[in-house]
C-alpha positions as CSV (number, residue, x, y, z in Angstrom):
1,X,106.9,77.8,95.1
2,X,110.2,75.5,94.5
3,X,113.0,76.8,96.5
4,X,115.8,77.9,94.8
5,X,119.3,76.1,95.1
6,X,122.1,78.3,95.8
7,X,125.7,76.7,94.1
8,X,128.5,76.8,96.7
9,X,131.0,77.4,94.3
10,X,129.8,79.9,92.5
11,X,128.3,81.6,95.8
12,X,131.9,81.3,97.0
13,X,133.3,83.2,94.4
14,X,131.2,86.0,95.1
15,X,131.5,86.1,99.2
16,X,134.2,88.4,99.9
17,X,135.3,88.0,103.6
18,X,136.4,91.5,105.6
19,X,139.3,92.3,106.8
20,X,140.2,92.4,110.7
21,X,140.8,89.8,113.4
22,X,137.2,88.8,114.0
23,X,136.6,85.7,114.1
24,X,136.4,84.1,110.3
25,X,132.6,82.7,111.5
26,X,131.5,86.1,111.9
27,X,132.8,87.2,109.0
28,X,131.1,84.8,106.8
29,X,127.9,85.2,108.9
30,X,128.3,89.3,107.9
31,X,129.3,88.6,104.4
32,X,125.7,86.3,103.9
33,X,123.5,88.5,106.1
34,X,124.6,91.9,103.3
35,X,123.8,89.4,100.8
36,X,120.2,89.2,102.2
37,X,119.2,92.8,103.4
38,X,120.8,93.9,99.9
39,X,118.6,91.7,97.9
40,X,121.3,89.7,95.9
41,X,120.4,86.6,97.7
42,X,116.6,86.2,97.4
43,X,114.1,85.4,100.0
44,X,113.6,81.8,100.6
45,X,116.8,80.1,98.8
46,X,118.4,77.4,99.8
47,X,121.9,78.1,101.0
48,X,124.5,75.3,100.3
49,X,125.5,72.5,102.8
50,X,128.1,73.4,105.3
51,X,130.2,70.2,103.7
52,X,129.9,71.9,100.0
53,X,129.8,75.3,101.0
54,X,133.1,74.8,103.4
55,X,134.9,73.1,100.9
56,X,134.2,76.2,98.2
57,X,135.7,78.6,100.9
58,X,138.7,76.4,102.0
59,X,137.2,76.8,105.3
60,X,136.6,74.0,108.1
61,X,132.9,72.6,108.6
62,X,133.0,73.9,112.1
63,X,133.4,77.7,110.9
64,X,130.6,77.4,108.2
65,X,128.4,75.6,110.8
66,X,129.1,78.7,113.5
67,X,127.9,80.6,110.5
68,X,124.4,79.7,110.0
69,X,123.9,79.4,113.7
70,X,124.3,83.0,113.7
71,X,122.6,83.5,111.3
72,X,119.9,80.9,112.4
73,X,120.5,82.7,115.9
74,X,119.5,85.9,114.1
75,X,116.2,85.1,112.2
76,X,118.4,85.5,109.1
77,X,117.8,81.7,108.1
78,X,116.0,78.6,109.2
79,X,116.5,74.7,109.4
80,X,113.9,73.4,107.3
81,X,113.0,69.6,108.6
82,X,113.8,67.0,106.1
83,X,116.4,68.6,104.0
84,X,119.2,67.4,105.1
85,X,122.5,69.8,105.5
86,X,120.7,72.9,104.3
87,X,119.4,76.1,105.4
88,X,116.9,78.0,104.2
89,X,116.6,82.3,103.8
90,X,113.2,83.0,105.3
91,X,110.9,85.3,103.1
92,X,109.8,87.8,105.8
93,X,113.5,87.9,107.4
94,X,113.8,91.3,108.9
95,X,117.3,92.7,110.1
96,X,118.1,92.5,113.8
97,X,120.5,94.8,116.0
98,X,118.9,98.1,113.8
99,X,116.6,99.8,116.3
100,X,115.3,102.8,115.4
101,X,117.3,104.9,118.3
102,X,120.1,103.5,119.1
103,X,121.4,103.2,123.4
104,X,122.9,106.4,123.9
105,X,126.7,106.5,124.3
106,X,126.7,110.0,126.3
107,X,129.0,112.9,125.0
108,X,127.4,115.2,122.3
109,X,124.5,113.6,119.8
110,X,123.0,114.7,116.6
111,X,119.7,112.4,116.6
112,X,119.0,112.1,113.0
113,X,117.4,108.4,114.3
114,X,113.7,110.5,114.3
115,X,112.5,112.7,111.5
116,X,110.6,115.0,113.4
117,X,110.9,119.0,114.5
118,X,111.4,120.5,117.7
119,X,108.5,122.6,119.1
120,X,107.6,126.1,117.9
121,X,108.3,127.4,121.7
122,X,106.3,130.8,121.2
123,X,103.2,129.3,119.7
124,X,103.4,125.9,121.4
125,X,103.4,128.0,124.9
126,X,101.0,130.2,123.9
127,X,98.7,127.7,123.0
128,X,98.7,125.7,126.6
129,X,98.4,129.2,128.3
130,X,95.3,129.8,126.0
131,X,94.2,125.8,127.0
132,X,95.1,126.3,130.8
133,X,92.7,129.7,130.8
134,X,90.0,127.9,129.0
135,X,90.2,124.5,130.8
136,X,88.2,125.6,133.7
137,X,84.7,125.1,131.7
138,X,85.9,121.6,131.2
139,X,86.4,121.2,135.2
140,X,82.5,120.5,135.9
141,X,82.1,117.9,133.5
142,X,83.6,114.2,134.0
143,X,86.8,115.1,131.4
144,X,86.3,112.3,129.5
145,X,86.3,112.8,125.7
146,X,86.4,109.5,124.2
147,X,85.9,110.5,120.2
148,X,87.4,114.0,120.9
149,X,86.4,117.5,121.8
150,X,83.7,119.4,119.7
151,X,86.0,121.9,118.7
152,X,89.2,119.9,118.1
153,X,87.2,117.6,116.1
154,X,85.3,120.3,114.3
155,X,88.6,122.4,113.1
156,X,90.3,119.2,111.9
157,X,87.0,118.9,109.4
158,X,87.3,122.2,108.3
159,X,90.7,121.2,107.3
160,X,90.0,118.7,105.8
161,X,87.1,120.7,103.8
162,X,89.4,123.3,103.1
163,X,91.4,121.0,100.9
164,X,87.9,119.4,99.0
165,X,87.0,116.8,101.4
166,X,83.5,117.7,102.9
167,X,83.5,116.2,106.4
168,X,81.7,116.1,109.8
169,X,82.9,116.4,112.9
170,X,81.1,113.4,113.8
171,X,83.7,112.0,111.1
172,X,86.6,112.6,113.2
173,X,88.2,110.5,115.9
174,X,91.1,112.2,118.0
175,X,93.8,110.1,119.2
176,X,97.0,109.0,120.5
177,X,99.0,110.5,117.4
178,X,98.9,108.6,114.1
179,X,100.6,105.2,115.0
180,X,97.6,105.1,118.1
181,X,95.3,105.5,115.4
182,X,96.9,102.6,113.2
183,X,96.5,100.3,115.8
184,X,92.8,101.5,116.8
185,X,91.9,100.8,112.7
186,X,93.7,97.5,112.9
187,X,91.7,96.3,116.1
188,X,88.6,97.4,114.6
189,X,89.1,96.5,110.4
190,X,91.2,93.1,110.2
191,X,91.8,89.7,111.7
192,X,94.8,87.9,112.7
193,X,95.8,86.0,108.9
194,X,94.7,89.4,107.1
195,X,96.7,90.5,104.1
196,X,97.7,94.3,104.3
197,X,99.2,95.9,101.2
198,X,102.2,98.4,101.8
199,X,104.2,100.7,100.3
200,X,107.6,99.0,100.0
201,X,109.3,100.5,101.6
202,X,107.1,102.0,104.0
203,X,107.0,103.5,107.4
204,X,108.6,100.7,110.3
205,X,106.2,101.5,112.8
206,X,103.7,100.9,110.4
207,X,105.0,97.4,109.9
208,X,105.6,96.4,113.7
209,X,102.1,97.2,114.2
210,X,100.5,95.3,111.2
211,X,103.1,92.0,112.4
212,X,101.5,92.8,115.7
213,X,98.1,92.8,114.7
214,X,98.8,89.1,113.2
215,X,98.0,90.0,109.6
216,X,100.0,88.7,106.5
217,X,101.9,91.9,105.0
218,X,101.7,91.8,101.2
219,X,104.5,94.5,100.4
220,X,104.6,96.4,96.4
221,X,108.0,97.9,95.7
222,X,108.2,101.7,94.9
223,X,110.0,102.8,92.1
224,X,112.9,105.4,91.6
225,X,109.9,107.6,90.5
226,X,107.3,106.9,92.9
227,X,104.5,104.2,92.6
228,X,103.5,101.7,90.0
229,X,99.5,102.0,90.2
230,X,99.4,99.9,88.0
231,X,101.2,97.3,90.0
232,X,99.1,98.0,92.9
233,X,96.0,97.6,91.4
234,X,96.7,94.5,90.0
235,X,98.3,93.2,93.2
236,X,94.9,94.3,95.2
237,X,93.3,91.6,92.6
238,X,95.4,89.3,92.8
239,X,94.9,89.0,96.7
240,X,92.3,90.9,97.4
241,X,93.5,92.4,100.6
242,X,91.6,93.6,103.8
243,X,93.2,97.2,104.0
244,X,96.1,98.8,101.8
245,X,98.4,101.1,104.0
246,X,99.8,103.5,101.9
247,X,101.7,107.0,102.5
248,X,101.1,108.9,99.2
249,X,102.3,112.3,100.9
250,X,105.7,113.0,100.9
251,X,106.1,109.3,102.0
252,X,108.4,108.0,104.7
253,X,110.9,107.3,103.8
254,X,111.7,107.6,100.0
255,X,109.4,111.4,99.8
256,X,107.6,110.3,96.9
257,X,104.0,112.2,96.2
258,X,101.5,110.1,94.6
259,X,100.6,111.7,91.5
260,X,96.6,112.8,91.3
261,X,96.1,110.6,88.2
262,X,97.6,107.2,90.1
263,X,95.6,108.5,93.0
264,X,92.6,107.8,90.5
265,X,94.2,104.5,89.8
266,X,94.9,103.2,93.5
267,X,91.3,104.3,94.8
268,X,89.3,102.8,92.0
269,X,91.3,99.8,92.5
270,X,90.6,99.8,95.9
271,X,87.0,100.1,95.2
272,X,86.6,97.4,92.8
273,X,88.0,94.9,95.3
274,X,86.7,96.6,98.7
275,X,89.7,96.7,100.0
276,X,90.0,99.4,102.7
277,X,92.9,102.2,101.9
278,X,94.1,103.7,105.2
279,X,96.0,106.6,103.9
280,X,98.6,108.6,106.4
281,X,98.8,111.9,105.6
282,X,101.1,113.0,108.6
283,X,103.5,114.9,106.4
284,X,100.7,116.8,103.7
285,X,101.1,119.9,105.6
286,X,104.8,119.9,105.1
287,X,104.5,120.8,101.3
288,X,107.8,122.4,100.7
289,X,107.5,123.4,96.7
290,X,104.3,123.3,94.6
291,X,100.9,123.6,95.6
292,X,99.3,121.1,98.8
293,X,98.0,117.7,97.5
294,X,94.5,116.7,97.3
295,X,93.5,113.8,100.0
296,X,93.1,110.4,98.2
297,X,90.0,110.0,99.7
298,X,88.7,113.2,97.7
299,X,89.6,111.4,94.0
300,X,86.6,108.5,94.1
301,X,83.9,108.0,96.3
302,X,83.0,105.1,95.5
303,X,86.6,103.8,97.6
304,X,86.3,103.5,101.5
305,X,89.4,105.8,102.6
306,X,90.4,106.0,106.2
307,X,92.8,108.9,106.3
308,X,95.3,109.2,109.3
309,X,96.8,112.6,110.5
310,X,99.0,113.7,113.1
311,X,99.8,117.2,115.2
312,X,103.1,115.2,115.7
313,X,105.5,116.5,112.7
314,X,103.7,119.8,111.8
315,X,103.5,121.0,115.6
316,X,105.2,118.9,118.2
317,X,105.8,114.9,119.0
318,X,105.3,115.7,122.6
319,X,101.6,116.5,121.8
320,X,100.8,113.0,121.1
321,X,97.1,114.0,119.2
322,X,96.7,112.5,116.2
323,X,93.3,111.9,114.1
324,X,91.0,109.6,111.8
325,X,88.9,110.8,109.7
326,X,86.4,108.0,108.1
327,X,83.2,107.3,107.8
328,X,80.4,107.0,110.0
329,X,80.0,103.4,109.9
330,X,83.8,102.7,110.5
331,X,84.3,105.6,113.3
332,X,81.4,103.5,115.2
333,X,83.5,100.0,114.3
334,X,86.7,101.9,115.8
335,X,85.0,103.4,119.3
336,X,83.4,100.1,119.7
337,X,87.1,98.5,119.6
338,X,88.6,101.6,121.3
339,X,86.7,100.9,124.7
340,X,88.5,98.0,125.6
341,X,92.0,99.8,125.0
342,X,91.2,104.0,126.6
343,X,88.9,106.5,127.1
344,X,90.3,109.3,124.8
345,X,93.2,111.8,124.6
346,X,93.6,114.5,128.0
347,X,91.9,117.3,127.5
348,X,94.5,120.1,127.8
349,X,96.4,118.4,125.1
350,X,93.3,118.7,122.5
351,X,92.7,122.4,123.6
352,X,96.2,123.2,123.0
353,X,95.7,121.4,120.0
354,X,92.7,123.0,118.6
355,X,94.3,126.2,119.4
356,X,97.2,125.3,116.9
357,X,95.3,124.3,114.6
358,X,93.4,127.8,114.8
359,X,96.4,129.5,113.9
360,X,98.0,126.7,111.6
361,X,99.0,129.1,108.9
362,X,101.4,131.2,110.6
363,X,103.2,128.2,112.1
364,X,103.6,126.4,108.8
365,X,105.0,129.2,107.0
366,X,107.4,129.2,109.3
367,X,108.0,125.9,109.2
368,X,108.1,125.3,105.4
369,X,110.4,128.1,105.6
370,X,113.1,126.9,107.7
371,X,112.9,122.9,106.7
372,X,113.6,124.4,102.4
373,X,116.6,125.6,103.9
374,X,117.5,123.1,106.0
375,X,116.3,120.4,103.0
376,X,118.6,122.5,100.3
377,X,121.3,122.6,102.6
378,X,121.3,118.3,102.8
379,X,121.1,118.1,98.9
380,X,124.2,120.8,98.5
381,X,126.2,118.6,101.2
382,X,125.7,115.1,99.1
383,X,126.6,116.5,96.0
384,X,129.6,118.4,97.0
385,X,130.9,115.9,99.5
386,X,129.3,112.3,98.8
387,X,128.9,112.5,94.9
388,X,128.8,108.9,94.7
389,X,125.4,108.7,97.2
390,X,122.3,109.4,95.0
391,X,118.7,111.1,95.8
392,X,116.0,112.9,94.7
393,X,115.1,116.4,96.1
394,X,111.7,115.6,97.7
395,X,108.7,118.3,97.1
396,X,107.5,118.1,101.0
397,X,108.0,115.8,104.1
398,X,111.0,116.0,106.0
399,X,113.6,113.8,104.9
400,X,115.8,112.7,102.2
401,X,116.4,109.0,100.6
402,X,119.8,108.4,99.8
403,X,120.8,105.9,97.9
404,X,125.1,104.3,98.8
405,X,126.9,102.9,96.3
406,X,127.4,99.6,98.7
407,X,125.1,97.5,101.0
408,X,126.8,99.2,103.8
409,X,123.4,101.0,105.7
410,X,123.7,99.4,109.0
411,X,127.7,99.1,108.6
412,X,127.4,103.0,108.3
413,X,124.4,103.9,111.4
414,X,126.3,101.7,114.1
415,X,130.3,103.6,112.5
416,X,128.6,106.7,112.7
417,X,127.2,106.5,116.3
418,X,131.0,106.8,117.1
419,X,130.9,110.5,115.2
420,X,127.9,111.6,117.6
421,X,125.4,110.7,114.6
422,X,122.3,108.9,115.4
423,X,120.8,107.4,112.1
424,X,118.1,105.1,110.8
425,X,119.4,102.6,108.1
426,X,117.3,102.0,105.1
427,X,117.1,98.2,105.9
428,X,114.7,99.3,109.0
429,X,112.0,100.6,106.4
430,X,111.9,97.0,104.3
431,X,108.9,94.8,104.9
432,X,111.5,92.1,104.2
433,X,114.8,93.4,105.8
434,X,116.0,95.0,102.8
435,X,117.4,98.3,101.0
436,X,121.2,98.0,102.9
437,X,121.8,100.4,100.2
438,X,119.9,103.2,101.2
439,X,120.1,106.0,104.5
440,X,117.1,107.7,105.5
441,X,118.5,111.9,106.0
442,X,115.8,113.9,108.4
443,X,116.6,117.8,107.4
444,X,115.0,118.4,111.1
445,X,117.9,119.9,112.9
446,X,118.8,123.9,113.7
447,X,121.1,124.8,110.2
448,X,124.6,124.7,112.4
449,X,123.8,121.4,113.9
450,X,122.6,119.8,110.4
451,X,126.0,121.1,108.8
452,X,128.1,119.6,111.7
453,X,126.0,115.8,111.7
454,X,126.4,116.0,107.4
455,X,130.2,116.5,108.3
456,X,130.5,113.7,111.2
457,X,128.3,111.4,109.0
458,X,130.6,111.4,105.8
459,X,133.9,110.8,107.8
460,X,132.1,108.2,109.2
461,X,131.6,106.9,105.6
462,X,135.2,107.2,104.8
463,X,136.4,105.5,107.5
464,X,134.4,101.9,106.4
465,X,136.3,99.2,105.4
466,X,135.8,98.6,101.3
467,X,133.0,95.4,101.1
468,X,133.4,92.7,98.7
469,X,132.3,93.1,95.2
470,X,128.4,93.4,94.4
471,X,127.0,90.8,92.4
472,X,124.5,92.2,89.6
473,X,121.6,89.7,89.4
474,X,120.9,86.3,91.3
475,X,122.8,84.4,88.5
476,X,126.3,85.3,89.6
477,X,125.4,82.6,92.5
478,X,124.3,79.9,90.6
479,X,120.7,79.9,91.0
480,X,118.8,77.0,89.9
C-alpha cells in the first residue's frame, strides 16, 4: 500500500508544543508521539523532511532532527532506505516507557496497575489445610502430574458441563494460570509468520506472547457497543488466520460481553475458514448483573474452540493454576509441545485448587457481592467528579473503560504515580500502540482504599498541563 505524505505546513499548524523548559526537541518528539498512540497520525505515513518540517515550525534543522531520533530511538518511526529526508510511522509501533507496573517509588500505593482481587483468606486457608491433610496419598507416588490431577481436572469439566458444555476430564489440561496456557497453545497450534486475529483492543499479555511466538497479529477494532461479527467474520476470510484470540467475557479491558447471537456469528465463521478460536474466559465467573454467559465453544460444533480459564481472578493470582479445555486431538498436540517446556503444576496448588473449586459458590457470591459495590462506587465517582471522562457500566469482569477527553493516558499513569496511584494506560492494550484516550479502572480494591485512589487519580488529572488542540480526521494534516 502507497504511503501516505504528511504536509509540513499543515501538520505544523496542528502540533501544539507544551509548555515548560524542556528542551524544544522533546517537546516536538512528545507532541508527534500523542499524535501516533492517539490515532490522528496513521500507521505507516510519511512524516515531512526535517528541512520542510523545520521551516513550518520556525524551528532549526538540528531540533527537528533530535526529534525523530527520539522518536527513531523509541520505535515510534523508522528511516526507510532510499527516501531521502523522510521518516516513516511504522504500522505495528507500540508505546515504550508504559509498563504494566510501574518501579515502585516507596511511601503509600494504590496498585490499580493489576485488575485482580486479593485472596479470600478464610477459604483460601482452608483449602491448603484441606490439601496439606490430603497430600499425604500423593507422597508414594513420583508427584508428577503433567495434564493435571484426576480430580482437579474432573471438577473443572463439571463446570464446564454445568454451563452446557459436555466435557471429559481427559479434555482438560491444568496449567500455569491462563497466560501459561496461551503460550503452551501457541507452541503447539502456529508457526513463526502465523496471522492471529485479536480483539482490538485486547489483553497485553496476550499480545507480548503472540509477538513472542513470531506470528503476524491481525488486530479488528471493537466498537463503543462491543464487537462487529460481522467484521470479524469477514476479516477471518479475508486472511484466513491460524487462531483468533478473543475475550468475549467481560473482556479485558473495554468489559464488553459478546452477545449469544454474534457468538453464532464468530464460531461459524471460524468454522468455515478453520481457523482455531482460543477463547479466554478468565473473567465468566465474575458475572456481576444478568444471568452467566454460555461458552462460545457451546454455540457451533462444527468450530474447533480452545477455551482458556484461570483460578487467578475468581480465587487468587498467587495460585498460578489455570486450565484448557479442547479437544482430544489438540490436548495431545499441546502435551506433546508441553514436554520440552515442564512437567505440570505442584501438586498442593491443584488440591487447594480443586478444593475451591468444590465450594466455588459460596466464594463467588461473595465476590460478586463486594466487586457490584466496589464497581458502582467507580461509576458514581466519574460522574460526579470527572463528568467529562466517559464509560459504560460493564455487566461482569472487574474493571472499567474510561474514555478522556484528550490523548493524555500515559501523561496521566506516570502524573498520577506521584499521588500514590499505580495505573495501566489504555495505550498498553493497543495491538498498535494506540487508545491514549482511554484509562483502564480495576474496582479491585477494599471500598476505603478505592475511594482514596479515585480521589488521588482525579487531582492527578487536574494538575496536567492543557495539550494542544485534537485534530478530527487525518485531513487536518494534509494527507495525500
Amino acid at each position: 500500500m502507497r504511503d501516505h505524505h504528511l504536509n509540513a505546513t499543515l501538520l505544523a499548524e496542528a502540533l501544539v508544543l507544551s509548555p515548560g523548559r524542556e528542551a524544544t526537541h522533546r517537546k516536538l518528539a512528545q507532541a508527534l508521539r500523542q499524535a501516533v498512540l492517539d490515532g490522528r497520525l496513521p500507521l505507516g505515513a510519511r512524516l515531512p523532511s526535517e528541512r520542510d518540517l523545520a521551516a513550518a515550525l520556525r524551528l532549526s534543522r538540528t531540533t527537528v532532527t533530535a526529534a525523530y531520533t527520539t522518536l527513531r530511538d523509541e520505535g515510534f518511526v523508522v528511516t526507510r532506505h532510499g527516501t531521502r529526508g523522510t521518516i516513516t510511522l511504522p504500522r505495528h509501533a507500540t508505546p515504550v516507557n508504559t509498563p504494566l507496573v510501574a518501579a515502585d517509588r516507596g511511601g503509600e500505593m494504590f496498585d490499580l496497575a493489576y485488575a485482580a482481587l486479593s485472596a479470600p483468606p478464610v477459604a483460601l486457608r482452608g483449602a491448603y489445610e484441606v490439601a496439606l491433610q490430603v497430600l499425604p496419598a500423593h507422597l508414594s507416588s513420583h508427584g508428577y502430574a503433567p495434564t493435571g490431577l484426576p480430580e482437579l481436572r474432573a471438577r473443572i469439566a463439571a463446570r464446564f458441563a454445568a454451563r452446557g458444555l459436555p466435557t471429559t476430564p481427559e479434555q482438560i489440561v491444568v496449567t500455569f494460570g491462563a497466560q501459561h496456557a496461551l503460550h503452551l497453545l501457541l507452541r503447539a497450534l502456529v508457526a513463526p509468520g502465523d496471522r492471529v486475529l485479536v480483539d482490538q483492543p485486547t489483553y497485553p499479555h496476550a499480545l507480548d506472547a503472540l509477538r513472542g511466538a513470531g506470528c503476524r497479529v491481525v488486530p479488528v477494532a471493537l466498537t463503543d457497543e462491543g464487537w462487529d461479527a460481522e467484521g470479524v467474520a469477514l476479516a477471518m476470510r479475508q486472511i484466513a488466520p491460524r487462531l483468533a484470540y478473543l475475550i468475549p467475557d467481560y473482556h479485558n479491558p473495554t468489559g464488553h460481553l459478546m452477545p449469544y447471537t454474534q457468538r453464532a456469528l464468530v464460531a461459524l465463521a471460524a468454522a468455515r475458514t478453520r481457523t482455531t478460536l482460543i477463547v479466554d474466559e478468565t473473567l465468566v465467573e465474575l458475572t456481576l448483573d444478568g444471568d452467566k454467559p454460555p461458552p462460545l465453544a457451546s454455540v457451533d460444533d462444527r468450530a474447533n474452540v480452545v477455551t482458556i480459564g484461570s483460578a487467578s481472578k475468581v480465587f487468587w493470582g498467587g495460585l498460578r493454576v489455570g486450565w484448557i479445555r479442547a479437544s482430544r486431538e489438540v490436548v495431545d498436540r499441546v502435551m506433546t509441545a508441553r514436554a520440552a517446556v515442564d512437567l505440570g503444576v505442584p501438586l498442593v496448588e491443584q488440591l487447594a485448587t480443586s478444593i475451591l473449586l468444590e465450594n466455588a459458590e459460596d466464594v463467588l457470591t461473595a465476590r460478586r457481592t463486594v466487586l457490584r459495590t466496589q464497581r458502582d462506587v467507580v461509576a458514581a465517582f466519574l460522574r460526579e467528579q470527572l463528568p467529562e471522562w466517559s464509560f459504560s457500566l460493564p455487566r461482569g469482569g472487574l474493571s472499567v473503560w474510561a474514555s478522556l477527553p484528550a490523548p493524555v493516558g500515559s501523561a496521566l499513569c506516570a502524573r498520577a504515580e506521584g499521588y500514590g496511584v499505580r495505573l495501566t494506560s489504555g495505550a498498553r492494550f493497543g495491538a498498535d500502540g494506540l487508545f491514549e484516550r482511554q484509562l483502564r479502572l480495576p474496582f479491585t480494591l477494599p471500598e476505603a482504599e478505592l475511594r482514596e485512589a479515585l480521589k488521588r487519580l482525579s487531582l492527578a488529572y487536574r494538575t496536567l498541563p492543557v495539550e494542544g488542540r485534537i485534530a478530527r480526521n487525518h485531513t487536518e494534516f494534509g494527507i495525500v
